[in-house]
N, C-alpha and C positions, 0 to 999 in steps of 0.2 A: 417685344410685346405688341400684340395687334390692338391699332386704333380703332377705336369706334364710332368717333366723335371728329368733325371736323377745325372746330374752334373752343379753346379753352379763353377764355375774359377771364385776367388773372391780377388780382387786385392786391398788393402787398400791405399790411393794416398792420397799424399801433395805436391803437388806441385814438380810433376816428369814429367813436360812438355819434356825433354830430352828424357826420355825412356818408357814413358807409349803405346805410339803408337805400338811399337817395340814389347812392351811385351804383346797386345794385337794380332797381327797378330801371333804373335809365337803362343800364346794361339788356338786362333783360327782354325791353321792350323794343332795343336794336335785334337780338334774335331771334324775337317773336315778327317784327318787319320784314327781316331778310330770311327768312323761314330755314332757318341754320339747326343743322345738328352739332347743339354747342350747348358748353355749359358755363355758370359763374363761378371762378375759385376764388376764395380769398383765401391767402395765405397770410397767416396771423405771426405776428413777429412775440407777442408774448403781451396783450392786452389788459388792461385791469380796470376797464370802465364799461365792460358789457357787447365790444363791438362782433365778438362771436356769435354770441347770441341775437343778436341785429341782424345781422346777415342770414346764418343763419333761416332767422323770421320770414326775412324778403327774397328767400328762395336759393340762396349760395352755398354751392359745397366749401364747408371752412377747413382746412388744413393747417395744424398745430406745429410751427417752426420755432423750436427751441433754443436754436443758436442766434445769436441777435447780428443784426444787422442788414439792411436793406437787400442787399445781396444775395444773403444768404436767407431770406424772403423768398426773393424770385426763384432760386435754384430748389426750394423745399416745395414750390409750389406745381412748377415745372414735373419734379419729379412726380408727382399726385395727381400730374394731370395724363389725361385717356384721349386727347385729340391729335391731331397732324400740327395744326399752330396755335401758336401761343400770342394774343395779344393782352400787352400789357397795361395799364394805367395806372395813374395814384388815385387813392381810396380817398380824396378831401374835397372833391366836386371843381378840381381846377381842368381837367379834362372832360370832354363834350363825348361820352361811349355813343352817341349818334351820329360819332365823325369816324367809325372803325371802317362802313363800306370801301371807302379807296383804299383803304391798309389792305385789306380783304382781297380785294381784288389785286393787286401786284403781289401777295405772295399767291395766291393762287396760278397767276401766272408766271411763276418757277422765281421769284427774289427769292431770297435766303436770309435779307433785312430790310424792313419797310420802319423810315425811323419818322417820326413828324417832326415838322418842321415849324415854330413859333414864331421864328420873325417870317416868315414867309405867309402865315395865317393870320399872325393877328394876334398881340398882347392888349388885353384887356386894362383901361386904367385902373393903377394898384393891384395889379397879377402878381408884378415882378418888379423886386424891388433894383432903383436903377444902377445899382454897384452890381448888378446880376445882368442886366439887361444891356448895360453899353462897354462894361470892363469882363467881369467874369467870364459869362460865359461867352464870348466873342473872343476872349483872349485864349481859352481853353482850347474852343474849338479850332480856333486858326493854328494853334500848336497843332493839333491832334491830326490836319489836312495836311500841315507840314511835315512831320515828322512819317505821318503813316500814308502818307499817297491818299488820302480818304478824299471823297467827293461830300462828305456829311458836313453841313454847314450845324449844325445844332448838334450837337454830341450829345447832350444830359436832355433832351424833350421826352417828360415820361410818359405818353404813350407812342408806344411802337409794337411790331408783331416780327413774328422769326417764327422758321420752321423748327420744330423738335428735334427733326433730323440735324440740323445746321445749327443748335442751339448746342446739341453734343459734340460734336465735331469743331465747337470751338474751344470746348475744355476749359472753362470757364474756373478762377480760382476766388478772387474777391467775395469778402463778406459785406462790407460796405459800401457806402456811398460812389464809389467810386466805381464801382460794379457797373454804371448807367457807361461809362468810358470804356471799359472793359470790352462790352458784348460790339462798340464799335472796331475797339482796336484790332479785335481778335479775328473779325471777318474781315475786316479791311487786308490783314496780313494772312490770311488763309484766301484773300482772291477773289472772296462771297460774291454775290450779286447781291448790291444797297442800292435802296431807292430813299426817296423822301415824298412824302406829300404833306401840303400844308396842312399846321394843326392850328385853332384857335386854344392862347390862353387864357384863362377867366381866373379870376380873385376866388379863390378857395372860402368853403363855405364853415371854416372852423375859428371858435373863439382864443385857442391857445395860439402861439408862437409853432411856425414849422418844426420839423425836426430838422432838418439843412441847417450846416452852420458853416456863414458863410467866410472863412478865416480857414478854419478847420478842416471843413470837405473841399475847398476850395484847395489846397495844397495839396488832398490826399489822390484830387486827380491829376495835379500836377505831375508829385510824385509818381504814379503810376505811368503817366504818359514817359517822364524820362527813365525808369525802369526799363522798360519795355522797347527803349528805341534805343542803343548803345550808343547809336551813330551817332546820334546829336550830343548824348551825355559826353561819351568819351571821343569819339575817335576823330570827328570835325575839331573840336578845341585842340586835342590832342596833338592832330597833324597841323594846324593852326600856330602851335607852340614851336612843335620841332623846326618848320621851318624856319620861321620867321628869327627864333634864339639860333637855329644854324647859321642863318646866313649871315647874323649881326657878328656871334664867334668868328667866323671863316674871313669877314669884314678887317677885325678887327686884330686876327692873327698878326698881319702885317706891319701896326704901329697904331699911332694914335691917329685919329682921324675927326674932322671937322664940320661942323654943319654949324654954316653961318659963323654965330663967336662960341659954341659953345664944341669944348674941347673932350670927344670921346675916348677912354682911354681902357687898361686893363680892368678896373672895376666893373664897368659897362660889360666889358666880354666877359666878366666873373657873372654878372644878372643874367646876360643873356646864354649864358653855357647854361646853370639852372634851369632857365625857361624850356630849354631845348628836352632838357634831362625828363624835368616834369612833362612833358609833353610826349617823350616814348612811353613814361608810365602810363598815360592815361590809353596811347594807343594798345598798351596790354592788356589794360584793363577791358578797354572793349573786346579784344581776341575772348579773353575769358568769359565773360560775360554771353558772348552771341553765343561760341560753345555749348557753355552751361546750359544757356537758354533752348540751346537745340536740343539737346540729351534731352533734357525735364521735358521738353511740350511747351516749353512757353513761348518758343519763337518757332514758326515754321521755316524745314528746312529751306536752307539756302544754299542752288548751286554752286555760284560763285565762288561760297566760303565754304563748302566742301573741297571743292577743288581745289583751293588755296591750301587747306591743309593734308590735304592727299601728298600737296608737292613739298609743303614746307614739313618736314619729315623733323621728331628727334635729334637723328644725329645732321642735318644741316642746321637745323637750331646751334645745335652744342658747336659744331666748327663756326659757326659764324659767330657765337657768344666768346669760343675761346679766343679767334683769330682778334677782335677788338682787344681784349682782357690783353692778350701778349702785346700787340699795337702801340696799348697804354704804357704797360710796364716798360717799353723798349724807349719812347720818349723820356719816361721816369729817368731811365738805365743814362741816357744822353746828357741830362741836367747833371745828374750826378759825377759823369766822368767830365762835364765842362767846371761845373764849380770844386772837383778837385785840383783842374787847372790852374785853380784863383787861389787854389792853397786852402781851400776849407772856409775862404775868410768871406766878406760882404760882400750880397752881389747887387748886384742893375734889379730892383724888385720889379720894374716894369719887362725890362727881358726875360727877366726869369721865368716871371709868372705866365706868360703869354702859351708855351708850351706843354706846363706844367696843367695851366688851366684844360687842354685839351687833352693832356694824359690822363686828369682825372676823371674825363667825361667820356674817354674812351673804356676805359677799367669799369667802371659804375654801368657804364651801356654794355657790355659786353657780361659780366656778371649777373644782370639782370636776364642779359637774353638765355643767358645757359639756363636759369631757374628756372625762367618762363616758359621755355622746354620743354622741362620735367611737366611742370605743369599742366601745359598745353595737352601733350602727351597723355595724361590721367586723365585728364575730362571727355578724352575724345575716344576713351576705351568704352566701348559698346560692351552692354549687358546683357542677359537673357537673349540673346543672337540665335534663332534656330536659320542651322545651313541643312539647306534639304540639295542631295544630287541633281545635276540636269542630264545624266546619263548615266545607267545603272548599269555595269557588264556582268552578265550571270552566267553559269556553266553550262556548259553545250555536254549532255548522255551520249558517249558513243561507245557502241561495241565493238568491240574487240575481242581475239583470243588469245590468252594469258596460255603458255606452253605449263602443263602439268596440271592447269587449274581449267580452261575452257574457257568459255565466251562468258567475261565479265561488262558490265559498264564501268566504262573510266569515265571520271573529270578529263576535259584535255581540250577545250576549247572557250572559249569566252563571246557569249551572246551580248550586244547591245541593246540597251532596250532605252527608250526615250522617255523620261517624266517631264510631265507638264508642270510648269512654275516653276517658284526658284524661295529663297528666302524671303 
């Protein structure tokens, strides 16, 4: 669809009959300043105190977003909107729409996300309450750098601006809260161009309690953030496990072993055989996971882990699942013909078990990996696949004379011909 409009001020509201008027004239009288072809949306989340009508009044196109939740606010507003970018704020006069010029200006000049930045601007006393301001969102955010390579020190500062094109292309899913983590994660891991310029925060100009609830949205970015990163959920802990349970099992194959007075023995390599065990699940879990993530759109491809499973094929899964699974059983196989030695009767539980414990951890690893497979396998079957030729051989007309019948044209050659693209 053709833009017509440069800038959409896009205002997500529930019920902010107090300040939406306010923060629309504010709005307003920034693109009556910067002499913009732009407009104010407010996209209304489901109000019942009049704030349509307000807006409305003070000149805003309102848009009626049915499905609830903050998120799904910005995406209903977004879609309603007729410009190139989109700058966003909250509708309760905690944000300054007379601070959008520098937003303005770095997506103009090619960002794809200009996020603002609070502690770099300026908290206002009683803006922000200080479980927000020194634990929250500090701790969110430093997740969010770590986990996603992101340079965004402020991840939830609600106003920021994005292009429309680059707001698509990051295929956005969240209805809630959580949504403000989302629009960073998703370009951070699509490669975007992100900028930050400082924003000032001010004390909101409303009598009721925000809608933020800081326990609840707090966790649901959490949540999301470890969604979205496999690495850190599963595969870091993961390989964390395995090693460290392998190497204490492998340690302790050999006998009982001592640190200081306190005396290691088969129990110990029983916890750490488990630790080990749990520790390949969770590395599977991550395989599935990025997978899955890759198919659906929620995680942009990744070389690396294509190529991993270009190599790591079905049937090397299943011979390397069975070759442990047999490994195990054949130790199993060993016990059994040592303690028929003994006559059937009572054995050394510490020798016994030492072996035994490794049989089961070989059998258990090795049955897993054949499942995980099949598994692997399924999720990595591509769908709707259109294959288009990159060379098309067509038939060459040549004539000839057919004895009884005269100069017919036969098929009898094959022409090349070159298409341009591919799948």
């Amino acid at each position: 669809m053709k833009r017509l409009l440069e800038v959409s001020i896009l205002m997500p509201c529930l019920n902010e009959a107090e300040t939406i008027g306010r923060c629309v004239d504010q709005a307003r009288e920034s693109i009556a300043r910067m002499a913009l072809k732009a407009e104010v949306l407010v996209a209304d989340n489901g109000s019942t105190d009049g704030s349509q009508q307000i807006a409305r009044a003070h000149g805003a196109k309102v848009v009626l977003v049915d499905e609830p939740g903050y998120g799904a606010a910005i995406r209903g507003g977004v879609a309603a909107s007729s410009s190139r970018y989109i700058i966003m704020g909250d509708a309760d006069e905690s944000y300054d729409f007379g601070e959008i010029p520098p937003i303005l200006e770095r997506l103009r000049e090619g960002d794809d996300l200009v996020m603002g930045n609070r502690f770099a601007g300026g908290i206002e006393k009683g803006a922000m309450p200080w479980s927000h301001r020194w634990i929250g969102n500090p701790v969110l955010s430093l997740t969010g750098r770590i986990f996603f390579s992101s340079s965004v020190r402020d991840f939830h500062c609600g106003l920021r601006g994005f292009s429309v094109d680059a707001f698509r292309r990051m295929r956005l899913n969240t209805t809630g809260m959580e949504f403000a983590s989302e629009i960073v994660v998703k370009a951070s891991l699509a490669s975007m161009k992100i900028s930050e310029v400082p924003i000032q925060l001010h004390r909101d100009g409303r009598s009721r309690p925000p809608h933020l609830r800081t326990w609840r949205d707090g966790w649901r970015h959490l949540r999301f953030l470890l969604l979205f990163c496999p690495r850190w959920l599963f595969l870091i802990p993961g390989l964390a496990l395995l090693l460290v349970g392998s190497a204490v099992t492998l340690w302790l194959l050999g006998g009982t072993r001592h640190i200081g007075s306190i005396g290691l023995d088969v129990h110990t390599m029983l916890v750490s055989g488990i630790f080990a065990l749990i520790g390949y699940e969770l590395i599977l879990f991550a395989a599935f996971i990025k997978i899955f993530g890759m198919r659906a759109g929620f995680l942009p491809a990744d070389r690396r882990t294509e190529s991993f499973f270009r190599v790591a094929t079905l049937e090397k899964g299943l011979l390397a699942g069975g070759s442990l699974t047999l490994a195990g059983f054949a130790l199993v196989f060993l016990a059994v013909v040592s303690w028929s030695r003994n006559g059937y009767g009572a054995l050394d539980t510490e020798a016994s078990m030492r072996p035994l414990i490794v049989a089961v951890l070989l059998i258990a690893g090795g049955v897993q990996t054949v499942f995980a497979s099949f598994v692997m396998s399924m999720l990595g079957i591509r769908d709707n696949v259109v294959v288009r030729p990159s060379i098309v051989l067509e038939p060459d007309l040549v004539a000839v004379d057919v004895p009884g019948i005269g100069s017919r044209s036969l098929l009898t050659g094959r022409r090349a011909r070159a298409v341009i693209g591919g799948p």
